[in-house]
N, C-alpha and C positions, 0 to 999 in steps of 0.2 A: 654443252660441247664436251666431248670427250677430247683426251690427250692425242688417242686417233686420226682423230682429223687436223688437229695440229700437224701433227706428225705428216701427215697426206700431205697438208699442204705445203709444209718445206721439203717433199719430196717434189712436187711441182715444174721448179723451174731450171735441177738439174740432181744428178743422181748423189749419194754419199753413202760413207759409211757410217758407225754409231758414231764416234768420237766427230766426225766430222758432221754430223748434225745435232749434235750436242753441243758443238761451238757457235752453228746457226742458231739453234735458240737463244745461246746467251746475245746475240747481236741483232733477233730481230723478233722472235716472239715472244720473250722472257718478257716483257712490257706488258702481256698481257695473259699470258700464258706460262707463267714457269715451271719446268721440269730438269730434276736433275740427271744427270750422265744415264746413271741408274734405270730411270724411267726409261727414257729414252730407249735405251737398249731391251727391257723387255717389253716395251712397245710393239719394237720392230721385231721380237719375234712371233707377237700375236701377229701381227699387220701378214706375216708371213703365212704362217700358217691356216690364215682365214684367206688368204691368195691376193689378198690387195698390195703387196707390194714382192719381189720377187729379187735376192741378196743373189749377188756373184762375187765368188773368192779373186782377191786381186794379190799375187805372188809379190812381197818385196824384198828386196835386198838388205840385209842385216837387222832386218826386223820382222816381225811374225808376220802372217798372212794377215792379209783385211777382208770382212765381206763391204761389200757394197752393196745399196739399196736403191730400187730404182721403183718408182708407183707404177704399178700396170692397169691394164685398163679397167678391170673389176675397181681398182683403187680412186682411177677416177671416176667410175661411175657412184662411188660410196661418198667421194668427195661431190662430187654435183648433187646426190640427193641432201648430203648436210646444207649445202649451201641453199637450196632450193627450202628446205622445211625454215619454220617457224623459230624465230630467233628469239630469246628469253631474256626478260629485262635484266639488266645486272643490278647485283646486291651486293651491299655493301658491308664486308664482315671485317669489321678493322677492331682489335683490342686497343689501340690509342682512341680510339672515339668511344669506348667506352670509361678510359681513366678520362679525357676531357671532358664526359656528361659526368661525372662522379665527382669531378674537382670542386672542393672546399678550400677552408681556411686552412685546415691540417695539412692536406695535401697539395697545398698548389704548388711548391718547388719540386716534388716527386713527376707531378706532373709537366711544370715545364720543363724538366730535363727530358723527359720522355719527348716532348714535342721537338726540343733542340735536336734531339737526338734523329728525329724522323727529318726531321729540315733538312741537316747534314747529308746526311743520305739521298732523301729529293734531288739534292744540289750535285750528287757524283752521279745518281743515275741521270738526271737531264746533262750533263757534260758530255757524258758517254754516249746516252744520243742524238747530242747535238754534234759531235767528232764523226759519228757513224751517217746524219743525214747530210755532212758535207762527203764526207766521202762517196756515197748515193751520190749526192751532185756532179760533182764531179769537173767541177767549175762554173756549170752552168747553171741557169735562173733555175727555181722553181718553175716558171712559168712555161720553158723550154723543156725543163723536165717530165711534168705532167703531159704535156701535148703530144707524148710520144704514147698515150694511152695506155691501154688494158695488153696493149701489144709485147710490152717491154717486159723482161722478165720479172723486173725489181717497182714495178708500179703495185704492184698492190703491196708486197713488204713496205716502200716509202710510205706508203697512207696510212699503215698502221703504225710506223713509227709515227708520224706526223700524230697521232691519236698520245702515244705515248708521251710525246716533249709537250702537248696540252696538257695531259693529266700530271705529269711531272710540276709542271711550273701553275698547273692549279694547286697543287697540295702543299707549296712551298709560299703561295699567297696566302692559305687559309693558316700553314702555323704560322707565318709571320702575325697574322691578325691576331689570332689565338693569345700569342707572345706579350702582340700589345697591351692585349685584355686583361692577363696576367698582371702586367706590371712588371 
């Protein structure tokens, strides 16, 4: 996957500018996709210039102009052929799982601070999507949520958070274990 179709597909469910899909990343694809402000920004002016996505200046008051970005239909048709093609296993490139395979007698406190340190962090990003999938809710069940389909703008963002507060709170099982191992 390119950052592209990322990109496509948080243009999807309603138009923005960069800064304002740069804050949707950090709340809904940054779990699997992270990209900074940076990216983001000359993404969208490849996205543009290859015609899949199409920027209108929005005039404001005591602040500079904005473009806005809105996916057109070239855009979605680049986003349905990603979705449509073959999807490629994920791998796993973490530099803490190779100081865990490497831990010795020498190292094992170097090493569990490294793990404490990843725990920590586990534990603010699943908070953070755990504040963002109630907010999705929006008081109501999961089960009331889902049922409103592929219709709802925010159904398919929920399931990929839903992906993220699993892999969150598995990463936070395995350094606790790890932890134990340790001693």
């Amino acid at each position: 996957m390119a950052l592209k179709h990322a990109v496509l597909a948080a243009l999807t469910s309603e138009e923005g500018s960069g800064y304002e899909l740069s804050k949707r990343f950090d709340v809904s694809v940054a779990n699997f996709w992270p990209a900074s402000a940076q990216q983001v920004y000359r993404e969208l002016d490849r996205l543009e210039a290859e015609g899949l996505v199409r920027a209108r200046t929005v005039r404001q008051q005591k602040r500079p102009d904005k473009r806005v970005f809105r996916i057109t239909a070239d855009g979605r048709r680049e986003l349905g052929r990603f979705i449509g093609a073959d999807t490629k296993p994920t791998v796993i490139r973490d530099d803490l799982l190779v100081k865990v395979a490497s831990v010795s007698e020498s190292n094992a406190e170097a090493v569990a601070k490294a793990v404490k340190e990843r725990l920590a962090g586990c534990g603010e990003k699943l908070a953070m999507y755990e504040t963002l999938r109630e907010a999705l809710l929006a008081g109501s069940s999961e089960e009331e949520f889902l049922a409103g389909g592929p219709g709802r703008p925010d159904f398919g963002p929920y399931l990929a958070l839903k992906r993220g507060i699993s892999f969150e709170r598995g990463n936070i099982r395995w350094a606790r274990e790890v932890l134990r191992s340790l001693g």
